[in-house]
FITI-736699 format. One record per residue (C-alpha): residue in three letters; x, y, z. Coordinates in pm, 1 decimal, padded with zeros to 6 digits. Layout:
% residues N
- residu|u|v|w
- ALA|X|Y|Z
...
//
This chain:
% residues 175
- residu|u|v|w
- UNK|01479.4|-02997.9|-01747.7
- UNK|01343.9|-02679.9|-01925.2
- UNK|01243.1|-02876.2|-02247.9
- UNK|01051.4|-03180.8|-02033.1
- UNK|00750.0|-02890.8|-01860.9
- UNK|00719.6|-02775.2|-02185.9
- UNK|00864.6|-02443.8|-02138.1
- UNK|00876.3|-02137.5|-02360.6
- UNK|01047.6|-01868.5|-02179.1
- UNK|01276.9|-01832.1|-01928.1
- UNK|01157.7|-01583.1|-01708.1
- UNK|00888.5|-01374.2|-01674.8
- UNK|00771.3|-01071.2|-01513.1
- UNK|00636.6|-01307.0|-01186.0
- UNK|00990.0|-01378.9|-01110.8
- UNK|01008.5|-00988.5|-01016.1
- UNK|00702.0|-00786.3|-00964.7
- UNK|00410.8|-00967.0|-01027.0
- UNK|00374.7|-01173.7|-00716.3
- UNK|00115.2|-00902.4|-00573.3
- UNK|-00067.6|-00911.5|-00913.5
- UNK|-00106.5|-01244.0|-00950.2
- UNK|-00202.3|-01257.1|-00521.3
- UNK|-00501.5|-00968.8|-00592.4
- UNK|-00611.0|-01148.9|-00905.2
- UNK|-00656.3|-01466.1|-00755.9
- UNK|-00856.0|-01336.3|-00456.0
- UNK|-01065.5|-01099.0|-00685.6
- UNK|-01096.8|-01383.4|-00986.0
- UNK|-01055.1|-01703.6|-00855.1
- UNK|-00690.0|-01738.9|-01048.0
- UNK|-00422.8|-01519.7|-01183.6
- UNK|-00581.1|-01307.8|-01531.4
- UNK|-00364.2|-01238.6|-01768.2
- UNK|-00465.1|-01067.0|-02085.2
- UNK|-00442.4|-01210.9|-02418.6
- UNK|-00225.6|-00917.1|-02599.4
- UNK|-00133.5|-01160.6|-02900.5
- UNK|-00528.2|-01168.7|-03032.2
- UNK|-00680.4|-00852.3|-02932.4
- UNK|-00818.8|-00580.1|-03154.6
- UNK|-00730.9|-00280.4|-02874.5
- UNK|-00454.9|-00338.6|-02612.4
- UNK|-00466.3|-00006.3|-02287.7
- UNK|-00184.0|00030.5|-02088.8
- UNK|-00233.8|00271.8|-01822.4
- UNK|00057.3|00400.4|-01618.4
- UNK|00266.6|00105.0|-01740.4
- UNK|00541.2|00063.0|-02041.0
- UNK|00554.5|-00278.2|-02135.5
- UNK|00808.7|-00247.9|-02410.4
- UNK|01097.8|-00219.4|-02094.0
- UNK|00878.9|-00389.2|-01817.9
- UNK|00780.7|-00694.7|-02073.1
- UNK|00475.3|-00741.6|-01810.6
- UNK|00368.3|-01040.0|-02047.1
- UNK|00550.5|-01323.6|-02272.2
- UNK|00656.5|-01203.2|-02618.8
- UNK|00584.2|-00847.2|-02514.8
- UNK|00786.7|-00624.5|-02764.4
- UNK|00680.1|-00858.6|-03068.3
- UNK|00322.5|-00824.9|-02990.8
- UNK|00372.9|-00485.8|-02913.8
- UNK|00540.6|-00378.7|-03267.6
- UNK|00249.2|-00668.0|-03452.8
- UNK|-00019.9|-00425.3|-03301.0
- UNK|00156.4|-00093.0|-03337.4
- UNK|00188.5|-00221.3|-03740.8
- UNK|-00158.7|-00343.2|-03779.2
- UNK|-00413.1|-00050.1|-03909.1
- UNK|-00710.2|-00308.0|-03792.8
- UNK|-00513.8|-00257.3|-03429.7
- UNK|-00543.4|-00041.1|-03171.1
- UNK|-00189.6|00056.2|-02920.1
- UNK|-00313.0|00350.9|-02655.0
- UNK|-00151.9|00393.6|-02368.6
- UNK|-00293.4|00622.7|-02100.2
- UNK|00060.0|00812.2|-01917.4
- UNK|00200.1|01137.2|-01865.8
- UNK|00535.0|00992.1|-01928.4
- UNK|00651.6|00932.6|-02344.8
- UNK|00764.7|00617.0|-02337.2
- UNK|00900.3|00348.4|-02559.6
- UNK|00566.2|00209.0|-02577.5
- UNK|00396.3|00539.6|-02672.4
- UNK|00713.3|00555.9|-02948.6
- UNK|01034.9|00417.7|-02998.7
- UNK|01167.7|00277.2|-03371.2
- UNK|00979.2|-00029.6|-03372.3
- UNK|00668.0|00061.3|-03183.9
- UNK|00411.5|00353.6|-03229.8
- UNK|00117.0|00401.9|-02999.3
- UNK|-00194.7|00452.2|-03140.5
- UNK|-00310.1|00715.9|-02891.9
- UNK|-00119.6|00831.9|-02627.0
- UNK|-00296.4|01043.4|-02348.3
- UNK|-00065.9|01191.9|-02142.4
- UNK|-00314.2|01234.5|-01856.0
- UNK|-00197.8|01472.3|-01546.8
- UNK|-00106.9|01286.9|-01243.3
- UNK|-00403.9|01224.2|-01021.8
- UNK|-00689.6|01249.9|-01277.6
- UNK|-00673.1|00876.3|-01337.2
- UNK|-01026.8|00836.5|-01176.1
- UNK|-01111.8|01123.7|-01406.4
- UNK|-00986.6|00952.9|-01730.0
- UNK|-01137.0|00587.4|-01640.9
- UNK|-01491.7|00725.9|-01552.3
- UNK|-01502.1|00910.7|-01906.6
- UNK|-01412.0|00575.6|-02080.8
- UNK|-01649.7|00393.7|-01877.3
- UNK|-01932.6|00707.0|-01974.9
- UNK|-01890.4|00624.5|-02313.2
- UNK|-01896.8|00248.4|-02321.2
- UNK|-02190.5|00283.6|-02149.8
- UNK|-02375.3|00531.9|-02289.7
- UNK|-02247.9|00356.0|-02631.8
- UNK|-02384.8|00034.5|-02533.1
- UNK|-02029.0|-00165.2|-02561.9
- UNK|-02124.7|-00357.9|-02311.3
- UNK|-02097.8|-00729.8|-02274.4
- UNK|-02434.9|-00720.2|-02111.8
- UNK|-02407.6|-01184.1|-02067.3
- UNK|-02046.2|-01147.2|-01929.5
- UNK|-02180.2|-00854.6|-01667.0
- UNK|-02471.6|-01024.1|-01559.7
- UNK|-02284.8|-01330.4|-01475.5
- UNK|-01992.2|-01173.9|-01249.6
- UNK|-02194.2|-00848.6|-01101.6
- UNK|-02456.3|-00764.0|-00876.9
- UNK|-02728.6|-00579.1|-01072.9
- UNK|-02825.6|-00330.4|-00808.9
- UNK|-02438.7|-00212.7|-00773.3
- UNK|-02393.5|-00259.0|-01185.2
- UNK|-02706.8|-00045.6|-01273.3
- UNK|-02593.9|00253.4|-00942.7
- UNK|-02261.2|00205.2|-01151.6
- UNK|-02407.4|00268.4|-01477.2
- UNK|-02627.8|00530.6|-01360.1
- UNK|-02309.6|00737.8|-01245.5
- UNK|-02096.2|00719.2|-01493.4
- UNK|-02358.6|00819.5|-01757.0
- UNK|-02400.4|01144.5|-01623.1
- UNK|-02313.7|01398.5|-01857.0
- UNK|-02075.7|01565.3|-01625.5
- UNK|-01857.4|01226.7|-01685.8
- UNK|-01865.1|01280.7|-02034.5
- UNK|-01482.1|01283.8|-02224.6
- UNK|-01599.7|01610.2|-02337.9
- UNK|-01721.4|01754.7|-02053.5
- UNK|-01423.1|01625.8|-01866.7
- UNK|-01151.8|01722.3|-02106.1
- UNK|-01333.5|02089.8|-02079.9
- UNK|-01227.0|02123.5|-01717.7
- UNK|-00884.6|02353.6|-01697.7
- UNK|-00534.5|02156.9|-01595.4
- UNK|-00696.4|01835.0|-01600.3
- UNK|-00599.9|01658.0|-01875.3
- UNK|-00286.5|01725.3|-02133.0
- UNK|-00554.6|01648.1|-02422.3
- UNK|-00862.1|01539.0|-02468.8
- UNK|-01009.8|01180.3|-02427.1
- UNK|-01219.7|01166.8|-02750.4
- UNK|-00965.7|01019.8|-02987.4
- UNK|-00943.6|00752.9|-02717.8
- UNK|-01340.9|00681.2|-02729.7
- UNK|-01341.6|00746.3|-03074.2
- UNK|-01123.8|00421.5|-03111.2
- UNK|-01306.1|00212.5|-02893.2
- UNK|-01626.4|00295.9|-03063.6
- UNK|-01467.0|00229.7|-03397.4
- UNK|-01300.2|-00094.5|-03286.8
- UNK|-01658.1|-00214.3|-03181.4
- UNK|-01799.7|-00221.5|-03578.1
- UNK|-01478.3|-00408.6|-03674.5
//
């Protein structure tokens, strides 16, 4: 019966914790998202280790084919060293092992410099977002306060800094 849908896998993460993922995504996209690890030039995990979860199909080989690709970028954004920040077959990129609670922190300097950077998808915002809440949005996280730099200044917030992380976004951009 497998073989006759067409099937590939067995299981999958829905059959355990996903249900609530996939419920949220369909309410806030129309239809359960799901992102496209196999084909894409920088893959974030925050808070999550997919390498034990395996949170999408094929996870540890696309995991280990990005880890061994120098045109690739693995970071993973926890305070916990994990098999997906290194293990024998995979090797994170980056790994900021952010405090807990300065998630906000960490997110609003990536979004600072993606902004102020212009690595925007300006046709893909425009389509999906209001422009009065995009450009209050924009406004705030460009403040130089919410700079990586200034952030990763302030005592006991983060474990290191978030530049390296920006520093490979930027560079995956001209790719």
């Amino acid at each position: 019966m497998f073989g006759a849908f067409g099937g590939r896998f067995r299981s999958s993460a829905i059959a355990q914790e996903k249900s609530g993922e996939m419920w949220v995504n369909a309410r806030m996209f129309g239809s359960p998202v799901g992102g496209d690890f196999e084909h894409c030039e920088v893959a974030i995990f925050i808070g999550k280790n997919p390498w034990m979860s395996h949170g999408f199909p094929r996870a540890r080989t696309t995991l280990k084919s990005i880890s061994n690709d120098p045109a690739r970028a693995l970071i993973v954004i926890d305070p916990r060293r994990t098999e997906t920040v290194e293990s024998p077959h995979c090797r994170a990129t980056v790994h900021l092992p952010l405090r807990p609670g300065t998630n906000v922190a960490v997110l609003t300097s990536l979004a600072h410099v993606i902004v102020t950077e212009g690595l925007t998808d300006e046709a893909f915002i425009a389509e999906r977002c209001d422009p009065a809440e995009t450009a209050a949005w924009k406004a705030f996280v460009s403040r130089p306060e919410n700079s990586p730099a200034t952030l990763a200044s302030t005592p006991n917030l983060f474990s290191t800094s978030t530049e390296m992380v920006c520093l490979i976004l930027t560079s995956m951009q001209t790719m």
